[in-house]
N, C-alpha and C positions, 0 to 999 in steps of 0.2 A: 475739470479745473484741477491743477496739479494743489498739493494738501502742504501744507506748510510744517514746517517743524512745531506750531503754537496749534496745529489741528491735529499732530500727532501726540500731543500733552495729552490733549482733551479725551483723542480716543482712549491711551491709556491710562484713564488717570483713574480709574474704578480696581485695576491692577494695581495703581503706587497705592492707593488705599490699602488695600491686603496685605503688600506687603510694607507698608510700612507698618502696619498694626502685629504683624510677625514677629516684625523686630523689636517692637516696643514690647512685646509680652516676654520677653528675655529680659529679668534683673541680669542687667552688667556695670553693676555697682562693683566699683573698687573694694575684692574681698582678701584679706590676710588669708584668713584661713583654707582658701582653698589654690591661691597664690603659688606658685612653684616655678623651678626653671622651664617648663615647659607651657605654663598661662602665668608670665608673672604678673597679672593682675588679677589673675581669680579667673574661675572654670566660666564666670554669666560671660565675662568680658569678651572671653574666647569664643563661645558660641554664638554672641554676637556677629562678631568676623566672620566668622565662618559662613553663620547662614547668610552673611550682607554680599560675601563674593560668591558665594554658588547663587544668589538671584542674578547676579553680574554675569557671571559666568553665561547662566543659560540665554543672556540677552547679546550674546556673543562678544563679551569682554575681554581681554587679555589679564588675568587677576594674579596677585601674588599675595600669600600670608607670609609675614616676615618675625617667625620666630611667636606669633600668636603676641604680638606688641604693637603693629600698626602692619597695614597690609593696603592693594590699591586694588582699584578696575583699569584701564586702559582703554583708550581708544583713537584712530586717529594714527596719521602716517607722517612722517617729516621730522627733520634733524630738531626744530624747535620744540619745547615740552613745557607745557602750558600746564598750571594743578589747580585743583579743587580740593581744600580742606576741612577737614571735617572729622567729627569725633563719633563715637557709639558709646561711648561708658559715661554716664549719667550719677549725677547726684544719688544719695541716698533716699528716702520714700519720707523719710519723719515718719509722724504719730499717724497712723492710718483713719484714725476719729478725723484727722483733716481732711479727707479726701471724701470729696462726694463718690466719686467710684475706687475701686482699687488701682492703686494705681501703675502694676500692670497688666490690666484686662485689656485695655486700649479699649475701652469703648466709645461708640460713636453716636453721637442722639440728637438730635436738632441741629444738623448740619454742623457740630463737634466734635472730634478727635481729641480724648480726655486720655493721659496719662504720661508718666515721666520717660521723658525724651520728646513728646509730639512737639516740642519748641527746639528743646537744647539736647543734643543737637541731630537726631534720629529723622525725625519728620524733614528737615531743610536736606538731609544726608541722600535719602532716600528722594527727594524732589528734584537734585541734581542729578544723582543717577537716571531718572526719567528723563531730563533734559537732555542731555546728552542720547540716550536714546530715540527720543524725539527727534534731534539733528539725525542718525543713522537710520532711523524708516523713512524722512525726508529726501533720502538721498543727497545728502550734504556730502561733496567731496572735500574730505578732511587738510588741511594744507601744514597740520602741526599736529602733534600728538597732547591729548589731551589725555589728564592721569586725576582720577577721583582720589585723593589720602586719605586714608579712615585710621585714625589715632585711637587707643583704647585709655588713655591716661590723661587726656586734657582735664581734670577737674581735680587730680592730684598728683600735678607737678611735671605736669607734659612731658615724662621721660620718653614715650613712645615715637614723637617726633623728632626727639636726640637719636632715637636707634635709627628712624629711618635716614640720619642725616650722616648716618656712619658709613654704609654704604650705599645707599642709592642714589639715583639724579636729583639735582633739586629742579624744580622748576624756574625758569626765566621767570614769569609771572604766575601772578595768581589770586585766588577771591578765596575765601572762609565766608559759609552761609553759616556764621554763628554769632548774630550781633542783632546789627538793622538796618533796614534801608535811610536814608537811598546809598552811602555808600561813607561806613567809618573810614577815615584818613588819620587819624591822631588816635593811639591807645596810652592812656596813663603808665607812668612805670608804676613797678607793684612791688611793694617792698614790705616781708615778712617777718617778724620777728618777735621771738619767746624772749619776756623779759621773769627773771629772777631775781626774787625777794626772799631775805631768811630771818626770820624770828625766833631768838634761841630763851626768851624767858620763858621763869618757871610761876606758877599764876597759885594760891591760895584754893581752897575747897571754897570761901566767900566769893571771889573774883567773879564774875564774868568774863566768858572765854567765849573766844569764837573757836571751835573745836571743825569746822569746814564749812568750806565757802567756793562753789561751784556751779558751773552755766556754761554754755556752748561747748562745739570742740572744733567744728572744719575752720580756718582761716577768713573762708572767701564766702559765710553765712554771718548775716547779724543774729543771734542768738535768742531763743524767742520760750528760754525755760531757765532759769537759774534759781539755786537754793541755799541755806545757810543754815545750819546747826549751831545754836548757840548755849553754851553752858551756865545754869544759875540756878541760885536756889529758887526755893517755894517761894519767901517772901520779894523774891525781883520779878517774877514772870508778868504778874498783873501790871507793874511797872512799864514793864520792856512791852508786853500787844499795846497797851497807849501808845508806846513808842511808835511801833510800827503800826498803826492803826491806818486798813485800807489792803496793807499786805494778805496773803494766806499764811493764819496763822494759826500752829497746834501745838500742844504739849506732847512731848516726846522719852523716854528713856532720859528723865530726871532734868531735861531741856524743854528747846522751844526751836521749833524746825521752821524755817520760815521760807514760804516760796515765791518767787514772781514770773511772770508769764509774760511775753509780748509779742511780738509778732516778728516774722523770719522773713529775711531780704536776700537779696545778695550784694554781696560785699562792695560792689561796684556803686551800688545806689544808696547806700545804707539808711538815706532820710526817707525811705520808704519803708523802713523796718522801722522794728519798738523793740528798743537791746535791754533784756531783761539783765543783763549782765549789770551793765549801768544803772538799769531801776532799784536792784538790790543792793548797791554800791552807797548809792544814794541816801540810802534810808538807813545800812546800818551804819553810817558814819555818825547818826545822832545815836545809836546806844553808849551807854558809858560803860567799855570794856576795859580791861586789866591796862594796865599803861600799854608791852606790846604791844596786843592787838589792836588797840585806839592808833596808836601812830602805824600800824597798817595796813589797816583799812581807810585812814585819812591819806596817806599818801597813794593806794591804791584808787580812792574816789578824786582825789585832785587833780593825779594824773589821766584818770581814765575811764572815772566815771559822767562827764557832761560832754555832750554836742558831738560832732562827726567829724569837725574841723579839723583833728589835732590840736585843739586850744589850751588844753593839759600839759601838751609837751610842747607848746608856744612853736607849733610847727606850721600853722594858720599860711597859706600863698594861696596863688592863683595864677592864671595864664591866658593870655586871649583866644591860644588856641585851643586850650583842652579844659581852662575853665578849673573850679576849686579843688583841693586837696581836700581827700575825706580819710578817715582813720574810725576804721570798725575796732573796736573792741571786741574781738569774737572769742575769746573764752577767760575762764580765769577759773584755776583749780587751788585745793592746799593739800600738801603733803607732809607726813610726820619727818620733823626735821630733828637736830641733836639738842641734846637735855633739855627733853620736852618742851622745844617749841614746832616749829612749825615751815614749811615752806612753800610761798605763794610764787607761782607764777601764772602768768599773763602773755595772751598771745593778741597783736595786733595785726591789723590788713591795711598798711596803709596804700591807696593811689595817690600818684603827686601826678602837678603840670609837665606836659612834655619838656619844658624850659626851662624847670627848675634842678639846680648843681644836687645832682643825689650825693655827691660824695659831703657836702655842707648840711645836706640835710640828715644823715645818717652823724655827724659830729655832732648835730644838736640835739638829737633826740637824747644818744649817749650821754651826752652831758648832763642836762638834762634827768634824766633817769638817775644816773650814778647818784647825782647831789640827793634822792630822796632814797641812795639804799638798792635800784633794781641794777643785777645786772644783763645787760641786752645781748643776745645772741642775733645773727641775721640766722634767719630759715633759707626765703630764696628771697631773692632783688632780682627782678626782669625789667632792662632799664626801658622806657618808652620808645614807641613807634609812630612816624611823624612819615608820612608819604602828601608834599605836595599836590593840591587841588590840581593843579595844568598837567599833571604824570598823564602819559597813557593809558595806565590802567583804570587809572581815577576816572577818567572821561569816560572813555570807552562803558562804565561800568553806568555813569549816569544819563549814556546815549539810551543805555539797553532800559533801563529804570523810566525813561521819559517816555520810552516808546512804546509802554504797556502801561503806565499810567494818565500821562497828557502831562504830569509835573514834573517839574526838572529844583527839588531843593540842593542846596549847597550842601557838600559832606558836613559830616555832623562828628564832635569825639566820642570818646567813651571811655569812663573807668577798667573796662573791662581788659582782660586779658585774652587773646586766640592765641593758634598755631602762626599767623600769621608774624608774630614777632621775631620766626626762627626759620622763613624764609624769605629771601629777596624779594622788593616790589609787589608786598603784598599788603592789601588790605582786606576789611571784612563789606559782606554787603549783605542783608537779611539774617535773617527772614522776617524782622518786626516791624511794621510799616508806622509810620508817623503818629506819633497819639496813642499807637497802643501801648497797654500796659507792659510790662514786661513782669515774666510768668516765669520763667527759668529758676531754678533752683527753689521753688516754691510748692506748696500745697496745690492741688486740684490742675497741677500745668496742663493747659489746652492749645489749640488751632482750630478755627476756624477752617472748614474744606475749603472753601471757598480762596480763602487766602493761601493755603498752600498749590492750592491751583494756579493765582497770581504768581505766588513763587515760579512757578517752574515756569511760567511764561516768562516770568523776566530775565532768570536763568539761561532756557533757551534764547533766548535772543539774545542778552550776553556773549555764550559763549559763540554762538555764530557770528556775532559782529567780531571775536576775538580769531575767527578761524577765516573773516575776511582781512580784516585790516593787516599791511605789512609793516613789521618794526624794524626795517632796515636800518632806517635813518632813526631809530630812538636807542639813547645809548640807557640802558637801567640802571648806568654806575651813578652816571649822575644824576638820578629821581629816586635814586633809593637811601633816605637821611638818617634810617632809624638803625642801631646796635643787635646783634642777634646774639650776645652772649646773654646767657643765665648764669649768674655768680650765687656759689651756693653758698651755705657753711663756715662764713667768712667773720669772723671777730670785726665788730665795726671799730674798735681800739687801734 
C-alpha cells in the first residue's frame, strides 16, 4: 500500500524532534551587542538560519540566506510561488527562577517539548519544513513552487521581512504557522507609542519625592516587575509602608524602595497578564508627594494605570469582526530632567478593531495625552489585516484543519501581529488549537509532541490540497482587503 504524505510525518517525526530541539538550544534573541552589518540581529539570530537551512539543505531544498536577515528553503516546480512564514528569533528567557527547565536545553519529559521557541515560532517552523518534506518522500508531483520564509526579527519590528520584500518574489498566497488554528482571518492593527512627560520642580529636603519610578521594557509584553524609589525623611517612612501596605517594602539609602510583581502576557492578550506597571501606579497615587510628583504620578495612574480597554485615554471600541481594543501598558521609566526635575515616559501596545479609523483614533489619544502634559510619539502603527472567510486561502486552509481533526470552526481574530501583514492573501493558521492556553512569550513555553505531530498533519495536507487545487479562476486582487504598509516614526500632530 503506497504511504501518504501524513505516514511520512509519522516516519519522520523522531527526526523533527532532534532537530527541532537543535534549533531551540540556539539563544536567537535580538542581541545589540553582537549585532553588526553582517548578523544585524545578533551572532544567536544568525546561527539560527544557518543551521535551519543546512537541515533544509540536506533534505534536498533549494536554500538562500539573505544577508543573515531572513533566508528561505525551496521546493516545488512551476511559474506560481506559494509561501510559508515563519520566524526563528524568539523573545528574551525573563528571570530563569521562572522556568521549570532552562529554557534553552529543549527538553523533553512526559511527552513535552519545554523551552523558548517550542510554540513561537521554532517548533511550527520546523513542523512545516517536515511537511513539506513529507509531500517529497510521498512523491507528490509539485505543480507550484513552494518557499518556507524564515524571518530573524519578527518580535522586534519585522525589519527582516521588509529586506526580503526588497528583492525577492513575494508569494501569491500564503499561511504563517504562528498564531492558531483553525485559521486567523482578522489581525488587530498595532499601534505603538512612547509618550513624554517633564517635570521641572525643585522639591525641599522635607518633601517627599518620587526620585524613580520603573517596570517593563518590550512593547508587546504586559510587564510583570516594576519599582519606585521614593524620597522622605525618617519621620514619613512609617507613614508611607501604611500607605502601601501589601506592597514589597524596604528602607533604602535614606528612602523607601518599593516593588510590585505580576505576571507577564503578551501584549495581544493582556487580561491574561497582572501589569505590575499599573499595580505600582495605583498605589503611589495615594502617597502625598511634593506638588510635581503628585500631579505625575496622578496623571500617569489616570491615564494609564486601570484596565486594558484604553479607558484612560477614553479610547474604549469594538468590532464584530475582531472584537475589543486592549491597551498594554508596557513600560514606564524616569529620567533626570532640567533644574532638578525629572522625566517620565511611558510606552503603550495598543491593538484596535479591524474597522476602527486609526487616523481618529491616533487624534484622540493625542489629545487626550497633550491636555494632561504627555507628549506622544508613534513608534510603529501596522494598520490591521482582514482576509474574508469565502477567500481561497481561508478555505482551502479550513478543508486541511477539518480533515485531520473531524471539526471544521469558523476563522477566529486575533490581537496579534505576523509576517502575514506584509504579504498578499495571507493569513495565519496554528499552531494553538482550540482552548489551549497560549504560552508564547511566557515562562516555562512548551508543546505537547503529540500536538506538534497534529501540526504537521494538518500542514501537510494543507499544502497538498494547495499544490492540487487550481487558482486560475481566483483573482487575489479582489480577496486581499488588508494594507501592507508599516508607518514608522510619524508625529501623530
Amino acid at each position: 500500500m503506497k504511504k501518504s504524505a501524513r505516514d511520512f510525518a509519522d516516519i519522520n517525526f523522531e527526526d523533527q524532534i532532534r532537530d527541532t530541539r537543535e534549533i531551540i538550544k540556539i539563544p536567537s534573541v535580538f542581541d545589540e551587542e553582537t549585532a553588526s552589518p553582517k548578523t544585524p540581529f545578533g551572532a544567536g539570530a544568525a546561527r539560527a538560519l544557518e543551521a535551519f537551512l543546512r537541515v533544509a539543505e540536506k533534505m534536498g531544498f533549494r536554500v538562500k540566506n539573505i544577508d543573515n536577515s531572513v533566508g528561505y528553503a525551496e521546493i516545488g516546480e512551476g511559474e506560481e510561488l506559494a509561501g510559508i512564514l515563519a520566524h526563528l528569533d524568539v523573545m528574551p528567557a525573563g528571570r530563569p527562577d521562572d522556568w521549570k527547565y532552562p529554557p534553552f536545553d529543549a527538553v523533553v519529559e512526559n511527552g513535552t517539548l519545554w523551552g523558548r521557541g517550542a510554540v513561537d515560532d521554532k517548533g511550527p517552523a520546523m513542523a512545516a519544513l517536515y511537511a513539506l518534506k513529507a509531500l517529497k518522500d510521498a512523491g507528490v508531483n509539485f505543480t507550484r513552487r513552494f518557499r518556507l520564509i524564515l524571518g530573524l526579527d519578527e518580535e522586534n519590528g519585522s525589519r527582516c521581512i521588509k529586506r526580503y520584500n526588497e528583492t525577492e518574489e513575494p508569494p501569491v498566497f500564503s499561511f504563517s504557522p504562528d498564531a492558531s488554528f483553525p485559521v486567523v482571518n482578522a489581525e488587530k492593527g498595532i499601534l505603538r507609542l512612547v509618550l513624554t512627560k517633564r517635570s521641572a520642580n525643585e522639591t525641599s529636603a522635607e518633601e517627599i519625592s518620587l526620585l524613580a519610578l520603573n517596570g517593563g521594557d518590550r512593547f508587546n509584553v504586559v510587564p510583570d516587575y516594576a519599582f519606585a524609589f521614593v524620597k522622605c525623611g525618617a519621620e514619613s517612612r512609617g507613614r508611607i509602608k501604611n500607605i502601601l501596605e501589601g506592597m514589597a517594602v524596604s528602607e533604602k539609602d535614606g528612602g523607601i524602595l518599593v516593588e510590585a510583581r505580576g505576571t507577564a502576557a503578551h501584549a495581544m492578550e493582556p487580561e491574561k497578564g497582572d501589569n505590575a506597571v499599573q499595580k505600582i501606579l495605583r498605589r503611589l497615587k495615594e502617597v502625598d508627594f511634593c506638588a510635581g510628583d503628585a500631579e505625575a504620578v496622578g496623571s500617569l495612574c489616570e491615564l494609564f494605570g486601570h484596565g486594558i480597554g484604553g479607558e484612560g485615554l477614553g479610547i474604549a471600541s469594538e468590532d464584530e469582526i475582531s472584537g475589543p481594543l486592549t491597551c498594554n501598558t508596557a513600560s514606564v521609566e524616569t529620567r533626570p530632567g532640567d533644574r532638578a526635575g525629572k522625566i517620565f515616559k511611558v510606552k503603550l501596545d495598543i491593538r484596535y478593531p479591524v474597522t476602527l479609523d486609526s487616523q481618529r483614533l491616533i487624534e484622540n489619544i493625542a489629545r487626550k495625552a497633550e491636555d494632561s502634559g504627555f507628549e506622544p510619539e508613534i513608534a510603529t502603527h501596522k494598520p490591521p489585516l482582514y482576509v474574508p472567510k469565502d477567500d481561497f486561502v481561508v478555505k482551502t486552509l479550513l478543508d486541511a484543519y477539518e480533515s485531520v481533526t473531524g471539526d471544521r470552526p469558523a476563522p477566529v481574530s486575533m490581537g496579534g501581529g505576523t509576517y502575514c501583514r506584509f504579504m498578499p492573501n495571507s493569513v495565519s493558521f496554528g499552531p494553538v488549537f482550540p482552548g489551549q492556553p497560549e504560552l508564547a512569550h511566557q515562562a516555562n513555553e512548551r508543546i505537547q509532541l503529540e500536538d506538534l505531530r497534529k501540526c504537521t498533519h494538518i500542514y501537510a495536507e494543507a499544502l497538498l490540497r494547495f499544490n492540487e487545487r487550481v487558482t486560475a479562476d481566483w483573482d487575489p486582487a479582489s480577496h486581499c482587503t488588508h494594507t501592507l504598509n508599516d508607518v514608522t516614526k510619524q508625529n501623530p500632530n
